[in-house]
C-alpha positions in Angstrom: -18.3 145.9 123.2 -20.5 148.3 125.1 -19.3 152.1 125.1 -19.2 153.5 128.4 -20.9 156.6 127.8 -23.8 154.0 126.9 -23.1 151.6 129.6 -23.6 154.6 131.9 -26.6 155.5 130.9 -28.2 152.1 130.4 -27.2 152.1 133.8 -29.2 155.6 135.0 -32.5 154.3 132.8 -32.6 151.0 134.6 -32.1 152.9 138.2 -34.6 155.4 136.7 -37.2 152.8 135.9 -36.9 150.8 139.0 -36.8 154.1 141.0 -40.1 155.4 139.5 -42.3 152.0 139.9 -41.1 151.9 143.6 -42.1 155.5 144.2 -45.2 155.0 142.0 -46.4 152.2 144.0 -45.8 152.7 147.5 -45.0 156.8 147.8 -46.8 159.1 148.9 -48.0 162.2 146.9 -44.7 164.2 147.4 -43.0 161.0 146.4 -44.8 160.5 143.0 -44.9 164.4 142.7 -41.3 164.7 142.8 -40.3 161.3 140.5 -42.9 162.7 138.1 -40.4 165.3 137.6 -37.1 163.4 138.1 -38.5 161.2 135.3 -40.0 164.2 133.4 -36.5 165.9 133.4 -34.8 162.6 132.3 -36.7 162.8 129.0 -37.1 166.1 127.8 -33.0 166.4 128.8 -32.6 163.5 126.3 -34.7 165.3 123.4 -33.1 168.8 124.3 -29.5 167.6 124.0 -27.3 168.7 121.1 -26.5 166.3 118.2 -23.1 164.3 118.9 -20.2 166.8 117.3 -20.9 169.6 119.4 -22.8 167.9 122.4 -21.6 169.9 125.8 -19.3 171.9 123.6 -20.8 175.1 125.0 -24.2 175.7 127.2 -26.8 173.4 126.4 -29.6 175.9 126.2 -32.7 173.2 126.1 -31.2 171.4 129.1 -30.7 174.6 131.1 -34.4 175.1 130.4 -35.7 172.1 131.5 -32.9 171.5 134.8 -34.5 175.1 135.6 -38.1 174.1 135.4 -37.0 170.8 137.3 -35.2 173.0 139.7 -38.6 175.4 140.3 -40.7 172.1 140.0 -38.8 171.1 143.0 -38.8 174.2 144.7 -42.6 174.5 144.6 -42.8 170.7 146.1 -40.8 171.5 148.9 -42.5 174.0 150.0 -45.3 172.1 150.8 -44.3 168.6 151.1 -44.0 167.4 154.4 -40.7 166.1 153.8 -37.0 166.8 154.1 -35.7 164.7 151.1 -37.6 167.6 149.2 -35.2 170.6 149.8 -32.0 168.4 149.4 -33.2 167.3 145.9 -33.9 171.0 145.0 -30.4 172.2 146.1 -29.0 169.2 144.1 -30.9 170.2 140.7 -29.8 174.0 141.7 -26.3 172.7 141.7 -27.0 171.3 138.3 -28.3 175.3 137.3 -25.5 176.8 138.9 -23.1 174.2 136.2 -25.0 175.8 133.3 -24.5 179.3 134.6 -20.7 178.4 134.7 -20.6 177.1 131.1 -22.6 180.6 130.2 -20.4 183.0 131.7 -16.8 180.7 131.0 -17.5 178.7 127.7 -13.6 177.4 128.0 -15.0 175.2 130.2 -13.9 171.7 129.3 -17.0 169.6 127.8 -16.3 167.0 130.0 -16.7 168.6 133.0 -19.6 170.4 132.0 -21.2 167.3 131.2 -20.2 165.6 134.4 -21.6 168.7 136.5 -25.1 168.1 135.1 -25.1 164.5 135.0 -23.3 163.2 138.5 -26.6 164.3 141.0 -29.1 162.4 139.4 -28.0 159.2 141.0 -28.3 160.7 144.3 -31.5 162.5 143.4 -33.0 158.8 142.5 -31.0 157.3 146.1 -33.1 160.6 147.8 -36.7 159.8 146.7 -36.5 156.1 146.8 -34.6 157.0 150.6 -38.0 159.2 150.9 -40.6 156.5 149.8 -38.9 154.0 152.0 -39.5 156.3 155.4 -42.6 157.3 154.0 -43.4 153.0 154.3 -41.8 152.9 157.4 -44.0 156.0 159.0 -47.3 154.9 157.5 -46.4 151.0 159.3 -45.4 153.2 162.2 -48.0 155.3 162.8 -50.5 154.5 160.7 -50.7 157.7 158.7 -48.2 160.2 157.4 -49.2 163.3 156.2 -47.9 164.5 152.8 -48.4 168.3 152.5 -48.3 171.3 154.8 -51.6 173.0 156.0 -51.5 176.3 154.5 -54.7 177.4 154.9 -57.4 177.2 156.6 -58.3 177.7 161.0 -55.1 177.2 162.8 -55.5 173.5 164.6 -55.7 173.1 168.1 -53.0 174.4 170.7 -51.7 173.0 173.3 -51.4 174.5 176.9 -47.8 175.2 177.7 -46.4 172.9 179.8 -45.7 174.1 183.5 -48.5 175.2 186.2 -51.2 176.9 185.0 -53.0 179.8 186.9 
């Protein structure tokens, strides 16, 4: 019989896998930028955790380091990806920073918990990007192009006249 800590995260590694060839092959920049990371964070979390006995028994100090990097990873993309997803999967890994803050300043936190708080927004983080590599399909069919970063520098483009009469 399968334990359902493992079940789980056979679970999460086959959602993982599948997530990152879908956003490998058909996302955009942003998209494979940002599952890069996802799928980054996924490893170094595994090889950062605490042997068994005292996993999540107080603040995992390796997986605080890499959620933050995640988190800043994240931040950095958002900034200038053209895309919304973005900033909802950097507040969802700052949620995950905000759990290890908790278990830093109030170690009577109950392991469980703690290990929930960190664990339960990855599945939407993988829903988000493969959400985000879908639209990004559906724009490129649309349109014919959709752009994947901000234009930060450069000559401001064109403007348009305002609409109205003009003198």
């Amino acid at each position: 019989m399968v334990r359902s800590d493992v079940a789980i995260n056979l679970l999460y590694l086959a959602l993982l896998l599948a997530s990152c060839g879908y956003a490998f092959t058909l996302g955009g920049g942003p998209e494979r930028i940002g599952m890069a990371i996802v799928a980054a964070n996924a490893v170094l979390s595994f090889v950062a955790v605490s042997a068994p006995p005292v996993r999540f028994q107080g603040a995992e100090i390796g997986i605080f380091a890499v959620d933050v990097a995640a988190f800043l990873g994240f931040a950095l993309l958002a900034l200038f990806a053209e895309r919304f997803w973005t900033i909802w999967v950097s507040a969802l890994l700052g949620l995950g920073v905000i759990g290890h803050l908790a278990m830093l300043l109030r170690p009577e936190v109950i392991p469980w918990a703690y290990a929930v708080v960190l664990s339960i927004w990855s599945y939407p983080i993988l829903m988000l990007i493969a959400a985000g590599t879908y639209n990004h399909r559906r724009r490129m069919k649309l349109n014919g192009a959709d752009p994947s970063w901000t234009r930060s520098s450069g000559p401001p483009g064109p403007t348009r006249p305002a609409p109205g009469p003009t003198p």
